[in-house]
C-alpha positions as CSV (number, residue, x, y, z in Angstrom):
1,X,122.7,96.3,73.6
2,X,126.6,95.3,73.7
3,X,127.8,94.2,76.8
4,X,131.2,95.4,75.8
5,X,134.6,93.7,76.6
6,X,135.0,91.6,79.8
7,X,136.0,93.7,83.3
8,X,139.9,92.9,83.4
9,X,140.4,95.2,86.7
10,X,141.3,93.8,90.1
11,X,139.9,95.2,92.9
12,X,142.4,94.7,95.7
13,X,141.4,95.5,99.7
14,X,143.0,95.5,103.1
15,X,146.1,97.0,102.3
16,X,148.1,98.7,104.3
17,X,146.8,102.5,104.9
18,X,150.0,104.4,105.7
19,X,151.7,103.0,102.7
20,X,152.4,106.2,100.1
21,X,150.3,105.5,97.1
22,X,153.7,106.0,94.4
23,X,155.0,103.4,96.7
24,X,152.3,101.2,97.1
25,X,151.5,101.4,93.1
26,X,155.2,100.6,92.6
27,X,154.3,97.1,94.8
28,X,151.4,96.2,93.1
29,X,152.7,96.6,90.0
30,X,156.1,94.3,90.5
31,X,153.6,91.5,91.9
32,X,150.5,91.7,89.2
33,X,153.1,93.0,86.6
34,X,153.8,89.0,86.8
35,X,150.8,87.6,85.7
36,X,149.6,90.2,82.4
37,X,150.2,93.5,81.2
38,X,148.8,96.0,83.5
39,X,147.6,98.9,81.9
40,X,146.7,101.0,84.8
41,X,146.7,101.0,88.2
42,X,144.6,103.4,90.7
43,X,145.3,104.0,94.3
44,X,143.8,106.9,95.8
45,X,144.6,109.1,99.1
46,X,141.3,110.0,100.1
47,X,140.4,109.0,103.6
48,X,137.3,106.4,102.0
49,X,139.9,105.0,99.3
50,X,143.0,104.4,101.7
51,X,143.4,100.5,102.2
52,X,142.1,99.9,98.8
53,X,143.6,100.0,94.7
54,X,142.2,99.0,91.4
55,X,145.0,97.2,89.5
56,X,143.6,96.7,85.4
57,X,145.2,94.4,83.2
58,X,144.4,94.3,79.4
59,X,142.3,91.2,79.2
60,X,140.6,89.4,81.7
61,X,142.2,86.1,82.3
62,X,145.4,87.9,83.2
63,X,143.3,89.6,86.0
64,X,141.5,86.2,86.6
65,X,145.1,84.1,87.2
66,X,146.4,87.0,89.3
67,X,143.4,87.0,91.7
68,X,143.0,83.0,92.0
69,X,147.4,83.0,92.4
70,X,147.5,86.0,94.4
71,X,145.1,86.0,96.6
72,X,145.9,86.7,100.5
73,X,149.5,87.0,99.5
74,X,151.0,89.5,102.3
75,X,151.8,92.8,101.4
76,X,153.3,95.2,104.1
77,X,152.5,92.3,106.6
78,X,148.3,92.2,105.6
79,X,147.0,89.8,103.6
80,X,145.2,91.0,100.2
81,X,141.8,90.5,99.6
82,X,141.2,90.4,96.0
83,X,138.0,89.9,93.9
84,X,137.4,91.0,90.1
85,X,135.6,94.7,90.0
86,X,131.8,95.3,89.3
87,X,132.8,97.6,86.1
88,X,135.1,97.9,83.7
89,X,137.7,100.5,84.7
90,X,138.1,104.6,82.6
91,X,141.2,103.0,81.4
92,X,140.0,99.8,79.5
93,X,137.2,102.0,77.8
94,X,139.7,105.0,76.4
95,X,141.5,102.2,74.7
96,X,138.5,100.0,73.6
97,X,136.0,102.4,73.1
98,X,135.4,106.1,72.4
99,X,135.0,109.9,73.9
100,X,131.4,109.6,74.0
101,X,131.6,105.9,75.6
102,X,133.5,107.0,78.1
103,X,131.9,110.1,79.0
104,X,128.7,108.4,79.6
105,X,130.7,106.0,81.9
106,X,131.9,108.6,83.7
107,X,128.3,109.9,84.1
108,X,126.9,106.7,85.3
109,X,129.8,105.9,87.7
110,X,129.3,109.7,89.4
111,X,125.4,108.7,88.8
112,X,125.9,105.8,91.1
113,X,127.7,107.4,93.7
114,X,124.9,110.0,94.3
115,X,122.6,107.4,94.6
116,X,124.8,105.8,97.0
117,X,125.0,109.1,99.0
118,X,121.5,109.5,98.5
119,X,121.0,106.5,100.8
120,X,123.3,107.3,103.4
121,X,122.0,110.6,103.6
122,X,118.3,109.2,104.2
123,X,119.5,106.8,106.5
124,X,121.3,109.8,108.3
125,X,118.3,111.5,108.3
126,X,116.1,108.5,109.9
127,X,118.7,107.9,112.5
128,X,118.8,111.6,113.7
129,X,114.8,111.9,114.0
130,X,115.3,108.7,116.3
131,X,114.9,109.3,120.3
132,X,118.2,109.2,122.0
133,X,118.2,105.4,123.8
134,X,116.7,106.0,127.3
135,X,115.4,109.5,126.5
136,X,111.7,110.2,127.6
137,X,108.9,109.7,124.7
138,X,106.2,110.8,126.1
139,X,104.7,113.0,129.2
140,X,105.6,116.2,130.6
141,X,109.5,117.0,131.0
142,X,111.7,116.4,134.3
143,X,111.7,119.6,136.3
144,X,115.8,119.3,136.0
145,X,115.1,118.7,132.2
146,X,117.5,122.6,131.3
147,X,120.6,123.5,132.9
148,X,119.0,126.4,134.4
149,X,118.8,129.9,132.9
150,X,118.8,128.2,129.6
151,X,115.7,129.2,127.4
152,X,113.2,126.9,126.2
153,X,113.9,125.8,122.3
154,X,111.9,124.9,119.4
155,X,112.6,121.3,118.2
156,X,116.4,121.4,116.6
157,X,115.8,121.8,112.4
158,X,115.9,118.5,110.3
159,X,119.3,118.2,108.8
160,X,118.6,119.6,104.9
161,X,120.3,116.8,102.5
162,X,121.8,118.0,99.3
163,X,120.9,118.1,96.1
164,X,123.6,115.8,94.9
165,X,122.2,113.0,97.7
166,X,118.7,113.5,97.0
167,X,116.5,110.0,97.1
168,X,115.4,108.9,93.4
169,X,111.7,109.9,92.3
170,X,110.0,110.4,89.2
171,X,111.0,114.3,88.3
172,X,114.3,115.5,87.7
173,X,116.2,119.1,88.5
174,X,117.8,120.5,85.9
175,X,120.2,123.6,86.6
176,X,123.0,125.4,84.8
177,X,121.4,126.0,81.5
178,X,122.9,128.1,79.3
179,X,121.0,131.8,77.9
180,X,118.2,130.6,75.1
181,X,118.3,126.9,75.7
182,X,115.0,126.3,75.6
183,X,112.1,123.8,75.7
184,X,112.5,122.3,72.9
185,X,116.3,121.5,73.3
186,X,115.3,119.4,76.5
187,X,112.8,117.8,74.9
188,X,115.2,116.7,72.5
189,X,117.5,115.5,75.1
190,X,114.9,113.7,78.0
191,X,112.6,112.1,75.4
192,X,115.1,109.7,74.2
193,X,114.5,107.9,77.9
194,X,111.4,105.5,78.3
195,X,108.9,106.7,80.2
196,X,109.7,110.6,79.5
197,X,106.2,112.7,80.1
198,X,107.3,116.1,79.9
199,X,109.3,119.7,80.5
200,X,108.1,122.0,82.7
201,X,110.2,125.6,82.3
202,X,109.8,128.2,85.4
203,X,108.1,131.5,84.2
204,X,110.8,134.5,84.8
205,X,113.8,131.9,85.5
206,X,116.1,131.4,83.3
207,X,118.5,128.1,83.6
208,X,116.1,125.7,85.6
209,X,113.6,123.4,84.6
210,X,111.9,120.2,85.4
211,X,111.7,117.0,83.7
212,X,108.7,114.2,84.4
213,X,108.8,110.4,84.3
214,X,105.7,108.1,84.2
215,X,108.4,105.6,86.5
216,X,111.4,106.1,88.9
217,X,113.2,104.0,86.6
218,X,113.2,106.5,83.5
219,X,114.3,109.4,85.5
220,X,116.8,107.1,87.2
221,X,118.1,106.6,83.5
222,X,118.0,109.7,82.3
223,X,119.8,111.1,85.1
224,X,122.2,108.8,85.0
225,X,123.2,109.3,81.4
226,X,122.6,112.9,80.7
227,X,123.9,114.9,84.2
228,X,127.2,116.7,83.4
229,X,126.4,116.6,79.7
230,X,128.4,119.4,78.2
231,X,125.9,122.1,76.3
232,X,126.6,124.9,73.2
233,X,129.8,123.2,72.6
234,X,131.1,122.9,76.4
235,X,129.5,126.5,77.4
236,X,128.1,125.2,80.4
237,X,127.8,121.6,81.8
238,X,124.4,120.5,82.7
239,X,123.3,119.9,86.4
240,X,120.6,116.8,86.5
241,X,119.3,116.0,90.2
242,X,116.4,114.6,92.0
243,X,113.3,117.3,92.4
244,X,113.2,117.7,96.2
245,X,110.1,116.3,97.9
């Protein structure tokens, strides 16, 4: 399979939070504008993307020079961190490839993500069913235990994760299926993946079904490259998790 064209995007770090982003994509641009012609530049206000921006030039030595030259160079008093980014930007595929390229980008970036919150969410999970440091594990509890006149409770309900976040496994969730899209039309769809075992449909449910992988890694695939895939000419867009376990 094609690797495609080199990344050409910067991925620039520490940057100064309170900074506007139309001002701080104005900066960026007069210092990388030196060193290649940038064809985008992203700088989000989110609370997870302040202090970072994506600056993509149109071929990859320009991005290259402009790390290795511009590296720690203060901007609003902190110095950038700068390092070339792990994929190519939406930008460099609209102009180098086409729709359906960068659709399935799209889907594999937002793929990734999940996966990534996935994670965090277990890990969230893990840390929560841990005993408090210092809190009794075993024996009978301290008389002084309750404020008094509080009742006795049940232990407090795990915290119920998504189905965005859900943890890879072999069987995929698929939702939002439009009226008389049937068997047969997932098949069509899932067996393209390696590894694809079957479609289970739900008896009186329209809209749902399940998919089965002999590995993780199929459904990992599949997921990856089919959820939000547009169905009956854009009619509805297709929901692809993780089956909860």
């Amino acid at each position: 399979m094609a690797s495609g064209p080199p990344i050409a995007t910067v991925y620039v770090r520490n940057l100064e939070e309170r900074v506007k982003p139309d001002v701080l994509r104005q900066s960026l641009e007069a210092i990388f504008g030196e060193y290649g012609n940038i064809i985008d530049i992203v700088a989000k206000k989110n609370l997870k993307a302040k202090g970072q921006a994506f600056v993509v030039f149109d071929n990859q030595e320009s991005a290259l020079r402009a790390i290795e030259e511009i590296q720690g160079f203060d901007l609003f008093d902190k110095p950038m961190v700068l390092a070339l980014a792990r994929t190519r930007s939406d930008m460099t595929i609209k102009m180098t490839g086409n729709e359906e390229e960068l659709d399935m980008h799209k889907r594999r970036r937002m793929a990734e993500k999940d996966k990534k919150k996935a994670l965090e969410a277990a890990e969230e999970q893990k840390r929560l069913k841990r005993p408090m440091p210092g809190a009794p594990t075993d024996g009978p509890p301290t008389k002084n235990a309750r404020g008094a006149g509080l009742k006795p409770t049940g232990p407090a309900p795990a915290a119920v994760v998504p189905d965005e976040y859900l943890p890879p496994n072999r069987i995929l969730f698929v939702q939002n299926l439009p009226d008389g899209f049937g068997k047969d039309e997932l098949v069509a769809i899932f067996n393209t993946f390696e590894g694809f075992r079957e479609v289970r449909t739900v008896p009186g449910r329209s809209g749902i079904a399940f998919v089965e992988y002999e590995t993780e890694a199929g459904a990992i695939s599949a997921k990856e490259n089919t959820a939000g895939m547009p169905l009956k000419n854009g009619e509805k867009t297709m929901k692809v998790t993780y089956q909860r376990q």
